[in-house]
C-alpha positions as CSV (number, residue, x, y, z in Angstrom):
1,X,24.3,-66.3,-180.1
2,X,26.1,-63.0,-181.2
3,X,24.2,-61.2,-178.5
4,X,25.4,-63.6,-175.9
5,X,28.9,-63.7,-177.5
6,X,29.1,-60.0,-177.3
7,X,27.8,-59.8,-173.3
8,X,30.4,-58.9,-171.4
9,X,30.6,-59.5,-167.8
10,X,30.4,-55.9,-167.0
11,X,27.1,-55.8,-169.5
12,X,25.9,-58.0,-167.4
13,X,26.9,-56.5,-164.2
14,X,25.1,-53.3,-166.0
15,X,22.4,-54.8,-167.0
16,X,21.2,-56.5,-163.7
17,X,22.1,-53.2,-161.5
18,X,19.0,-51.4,-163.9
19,X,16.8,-54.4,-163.4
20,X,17.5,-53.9,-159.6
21,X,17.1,-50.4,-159.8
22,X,13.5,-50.5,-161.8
23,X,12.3,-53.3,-159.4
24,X,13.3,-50.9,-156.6
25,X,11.9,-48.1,-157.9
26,X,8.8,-49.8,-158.0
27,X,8.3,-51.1,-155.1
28,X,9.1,-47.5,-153.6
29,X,6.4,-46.0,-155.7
30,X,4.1,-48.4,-154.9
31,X,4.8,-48.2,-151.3
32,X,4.1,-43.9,-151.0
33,X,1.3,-44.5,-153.0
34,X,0.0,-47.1,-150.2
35,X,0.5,-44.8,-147.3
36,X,-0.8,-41.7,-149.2
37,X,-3.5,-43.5,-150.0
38,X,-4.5,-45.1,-146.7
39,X,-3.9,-41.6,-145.6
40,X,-6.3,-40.0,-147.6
41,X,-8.6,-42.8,-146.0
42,X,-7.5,-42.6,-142.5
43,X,-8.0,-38.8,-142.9
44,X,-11.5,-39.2,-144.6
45,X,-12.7,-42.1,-141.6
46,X,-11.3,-39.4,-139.1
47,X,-13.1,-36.7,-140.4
48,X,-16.5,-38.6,-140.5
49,X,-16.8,-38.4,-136.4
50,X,-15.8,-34.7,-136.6
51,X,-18.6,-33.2,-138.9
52,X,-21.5,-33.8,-136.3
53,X,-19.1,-32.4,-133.5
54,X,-18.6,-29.2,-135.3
55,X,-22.4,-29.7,-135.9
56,X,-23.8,-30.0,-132.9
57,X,-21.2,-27.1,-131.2
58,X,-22.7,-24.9,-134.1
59,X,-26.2,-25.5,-132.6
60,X,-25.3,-25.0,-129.2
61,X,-23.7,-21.9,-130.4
62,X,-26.5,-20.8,-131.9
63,X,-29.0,-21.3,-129.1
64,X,-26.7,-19.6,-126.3
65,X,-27.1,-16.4,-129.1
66,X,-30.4,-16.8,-129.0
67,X,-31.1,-17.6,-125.5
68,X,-28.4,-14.4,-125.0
69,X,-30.4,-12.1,-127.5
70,X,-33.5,-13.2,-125.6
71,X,-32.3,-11.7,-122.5
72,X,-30.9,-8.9,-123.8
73,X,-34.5,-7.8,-125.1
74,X,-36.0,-8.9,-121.8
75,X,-33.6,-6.2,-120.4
76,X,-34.4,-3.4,-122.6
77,X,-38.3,-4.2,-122.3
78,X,-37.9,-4.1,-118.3
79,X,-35.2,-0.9,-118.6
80,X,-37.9,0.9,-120.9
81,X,-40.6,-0.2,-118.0
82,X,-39.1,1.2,-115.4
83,X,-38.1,4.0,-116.9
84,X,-42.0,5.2,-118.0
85,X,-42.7,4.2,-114.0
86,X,-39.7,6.4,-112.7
87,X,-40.4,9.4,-115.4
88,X,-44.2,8.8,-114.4
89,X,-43.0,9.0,-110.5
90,X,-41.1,12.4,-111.4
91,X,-43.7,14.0,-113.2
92,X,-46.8,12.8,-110.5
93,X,-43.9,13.9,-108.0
94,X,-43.2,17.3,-109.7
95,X,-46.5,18.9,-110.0
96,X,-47.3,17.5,-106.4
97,X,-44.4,19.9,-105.4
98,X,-45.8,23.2,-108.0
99,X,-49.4,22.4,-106.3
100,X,-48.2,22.5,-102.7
101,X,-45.9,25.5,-103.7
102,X,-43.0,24.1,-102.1
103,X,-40.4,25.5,-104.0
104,X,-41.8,29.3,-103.2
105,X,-42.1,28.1,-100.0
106,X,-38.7,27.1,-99.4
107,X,-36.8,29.8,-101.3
108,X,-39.4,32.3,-99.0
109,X,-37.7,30.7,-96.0
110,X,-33.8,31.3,-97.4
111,X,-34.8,34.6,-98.8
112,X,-35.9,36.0,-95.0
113,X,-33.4,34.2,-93.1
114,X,-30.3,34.5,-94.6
115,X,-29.2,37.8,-92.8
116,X,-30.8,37.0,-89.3
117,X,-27.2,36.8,-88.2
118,X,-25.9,40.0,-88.8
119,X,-28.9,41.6,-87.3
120,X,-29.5,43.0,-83.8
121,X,-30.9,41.4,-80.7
122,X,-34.1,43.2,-81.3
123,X,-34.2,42.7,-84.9
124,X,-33.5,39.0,-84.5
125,X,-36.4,38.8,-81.5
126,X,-38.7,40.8,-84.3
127,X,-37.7,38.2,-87.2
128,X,-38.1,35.3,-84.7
129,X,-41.9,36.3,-83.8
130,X,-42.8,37.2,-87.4
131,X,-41.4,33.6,-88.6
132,X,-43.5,32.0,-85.6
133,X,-46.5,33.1,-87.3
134,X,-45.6,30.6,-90.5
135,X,-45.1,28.2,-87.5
136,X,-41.4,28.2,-88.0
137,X,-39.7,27.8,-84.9
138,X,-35.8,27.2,-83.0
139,X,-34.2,29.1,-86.0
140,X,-30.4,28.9,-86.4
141,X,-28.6,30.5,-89.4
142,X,-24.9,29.4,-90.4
143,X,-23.1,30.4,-93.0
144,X,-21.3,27.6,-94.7
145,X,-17.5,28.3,-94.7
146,X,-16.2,25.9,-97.8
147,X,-19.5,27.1,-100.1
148,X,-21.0,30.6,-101.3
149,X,-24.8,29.6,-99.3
150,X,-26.1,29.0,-95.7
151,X,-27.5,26.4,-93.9
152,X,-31.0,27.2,-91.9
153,X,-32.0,25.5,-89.1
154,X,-35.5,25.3,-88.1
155,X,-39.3,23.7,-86.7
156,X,-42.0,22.8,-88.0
157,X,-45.0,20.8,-86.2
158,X,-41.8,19.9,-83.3
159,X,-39.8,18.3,-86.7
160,X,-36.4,19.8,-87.1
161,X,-35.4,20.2,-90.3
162,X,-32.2,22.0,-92.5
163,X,-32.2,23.5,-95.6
164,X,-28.7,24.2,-97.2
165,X,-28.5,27.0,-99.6
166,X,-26.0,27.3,-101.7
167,X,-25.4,30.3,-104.4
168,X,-23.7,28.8,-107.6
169,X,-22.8,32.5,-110.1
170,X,-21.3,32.1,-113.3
171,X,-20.9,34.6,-116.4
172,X,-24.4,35.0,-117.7
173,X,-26.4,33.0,-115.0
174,X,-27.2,33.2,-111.3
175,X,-28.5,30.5,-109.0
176,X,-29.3,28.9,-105.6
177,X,-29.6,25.3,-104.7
178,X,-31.9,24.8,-101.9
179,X,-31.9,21.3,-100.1
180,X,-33.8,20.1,-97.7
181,X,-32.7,17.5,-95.0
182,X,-34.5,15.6,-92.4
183,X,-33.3,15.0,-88.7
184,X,-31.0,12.0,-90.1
185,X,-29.4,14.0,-93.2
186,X,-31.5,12.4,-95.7
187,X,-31.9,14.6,-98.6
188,X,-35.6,15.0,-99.2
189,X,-36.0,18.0,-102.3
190,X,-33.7,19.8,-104.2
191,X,-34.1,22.5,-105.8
192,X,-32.8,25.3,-108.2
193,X,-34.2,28.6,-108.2
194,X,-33.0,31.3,-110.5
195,X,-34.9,34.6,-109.1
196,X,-34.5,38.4,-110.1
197,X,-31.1,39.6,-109.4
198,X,-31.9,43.2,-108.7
199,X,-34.9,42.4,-106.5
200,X,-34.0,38.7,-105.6
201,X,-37.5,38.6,-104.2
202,X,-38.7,37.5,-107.8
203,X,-39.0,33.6,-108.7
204,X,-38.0,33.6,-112.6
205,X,-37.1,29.7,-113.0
206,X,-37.5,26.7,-111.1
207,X,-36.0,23.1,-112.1
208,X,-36.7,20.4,-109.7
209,X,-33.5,18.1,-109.2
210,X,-34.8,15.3,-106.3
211,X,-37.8,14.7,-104.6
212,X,-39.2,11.4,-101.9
213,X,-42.7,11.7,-100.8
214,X,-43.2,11.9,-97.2
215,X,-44.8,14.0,-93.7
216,X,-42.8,16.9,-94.9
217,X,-44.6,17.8,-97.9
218,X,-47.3,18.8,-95.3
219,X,-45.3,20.3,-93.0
220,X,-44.0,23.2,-96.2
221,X,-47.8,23.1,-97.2
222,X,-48.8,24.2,-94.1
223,X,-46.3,26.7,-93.8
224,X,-47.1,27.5,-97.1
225,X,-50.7,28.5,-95.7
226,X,-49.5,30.3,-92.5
227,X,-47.5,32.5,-95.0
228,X,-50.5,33.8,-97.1
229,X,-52.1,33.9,-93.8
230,X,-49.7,36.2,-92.2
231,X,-49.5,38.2,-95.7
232,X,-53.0,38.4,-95.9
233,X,-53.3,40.0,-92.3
234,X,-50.6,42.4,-93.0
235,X,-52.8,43.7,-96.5
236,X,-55.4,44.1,-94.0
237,X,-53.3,45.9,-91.3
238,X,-51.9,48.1,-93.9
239,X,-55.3,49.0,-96.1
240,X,-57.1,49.6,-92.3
241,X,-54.0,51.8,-91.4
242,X,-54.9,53.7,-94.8
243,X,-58.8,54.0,-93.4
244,X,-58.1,55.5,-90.7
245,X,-55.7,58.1,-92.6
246,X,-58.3,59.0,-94.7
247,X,-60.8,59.5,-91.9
248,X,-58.5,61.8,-90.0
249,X,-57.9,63.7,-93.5
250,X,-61.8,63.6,-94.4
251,X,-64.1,64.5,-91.8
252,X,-66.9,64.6,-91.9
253,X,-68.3,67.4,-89.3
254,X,-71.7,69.3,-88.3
255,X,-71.4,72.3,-90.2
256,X,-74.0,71.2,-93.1
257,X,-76.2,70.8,-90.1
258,X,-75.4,74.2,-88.5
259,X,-76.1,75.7,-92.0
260,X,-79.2,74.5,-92.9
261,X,-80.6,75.5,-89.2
262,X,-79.3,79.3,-89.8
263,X,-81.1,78.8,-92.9
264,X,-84.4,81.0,-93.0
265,X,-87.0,79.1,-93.4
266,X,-88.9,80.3,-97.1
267,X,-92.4,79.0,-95.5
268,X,-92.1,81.6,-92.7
269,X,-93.8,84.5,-93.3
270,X,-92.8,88.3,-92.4
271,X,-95.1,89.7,-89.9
């Protein structure tokens, strides 16, 4: 009854406005704890689907890698292939070109060729018949006006061909690039010969830069032969010439004969 007696109406005013406020704050809590809650839940039934998504991609992912790798080692295996069948190529295509001589061969033709323009008539007419014998015919020198080299026209077995020549010097090293072209340009051997700079006769290094197989490899190797040929009947020539100088120096005359008939005879007797 005192406590009633003593309640003021703003007490009670008071008193009420905390009730409100507890029931309030409450409800509030319980409501964010609902939503957090469903949420949590709503985040947890949206993630189930996810998983195998990220799942499956993962695999796919994996697959295209290996399907990837896969060809990427199919690649190397078919690069390494063809590069034992190209370095086998080179090598059957390289001695092919030492046992036909065709480097020696070719270098021969730029080496006695490359001043038939600033001979004379005659000259030229003797280089022309001498070159016939290698079966080397229509020759045409031109010197090449952008390049250090020359560029040689010629026959062989009615086949035009052109070989380019070009010098390349530098401080401690000296050497010519010799191509040889068909009638449509086509490069068919290239070559880099480093020979004896005082003689330039000499062959001291070759190095084989392109080769294709073809008819032309036996039109060189023929000229090839024709070459020793012509060399061989010159040796001849020359050691016959130096027969018949020593028969003209050595003769052998009659005068043994005439010697031993003015000999007396020792079975003769004096009468």
């Amino acid at each position: 009854m005192n406590f009633f007696a003593n309640l003021t109406t703003g007490k009670l005013i008071m008193i009420i406005s905390v009730l409100m406020f507890i029931a309030l704050l409450y409800f509030f809590i319980r409501d964010f704890y609902g939503k957090v809650l469903e949420g949590v839940k709503g985040k947890e039934h949206d993630a189930k689907p996810i998983e195998p998504v990220m799942t499956a991609s993962l695999q796919k992912t994996h697959q295209l890698e290996e399907v990837i790798n896969q060809k990427i080692a199919n690649m190397k295996l078919d690069l390494m292939a063809e590069r034992l069948r190209i370095t086998s190529t080179a090598e059957v295509l390289k001695n092919l070109a030492a046992e036909r001589h065709l480097p020696e061969t070719l270098y021969q033709i730029y080496f006695e060729t490359r001043a038939f323009p600033k001979k004379s008539l005659e000259a030229q007419q003797t280089d022309l018949e001498w070159h016939a014998q290698a079966g080397i015919t229509d020759l045409k020198v031109d010197p090449l006006p952008l390049d250090d080299g020359t560029v040689i026209h010629f026959t062989l077995h009615n086949y035009p061909y052109a070989l380019t020549a070009i010098n390349h010097r530098f401080a401690r090293t000296h050497y010519v690039e010799l191509t040889l072209r068909d009638v449509d340009d086509v490069r068919l051997f290239v070559v880099r010969i480093k020979a004896n700079e005082t003689t330039g006769r000499d062959i001291l290094e070759t190095a084989i830069i392109e080769m294709k197989s073809g008819d032309w490899i036996d039109d060189i190797a023929s000229c090839r032969l024709l070459m020793d040929k012509r060399k061989t009947e010159v040796q001849l020539m020359a050691e016959h010439r130096e027969v018949e100088m020593l028969k003209q120096r050595f003769v052998l005359n009659h005068s043994n004969n005439k010697f031993s008939a003015s000999k007396p005879d020792p079975s003769r007797k004096k009468g």
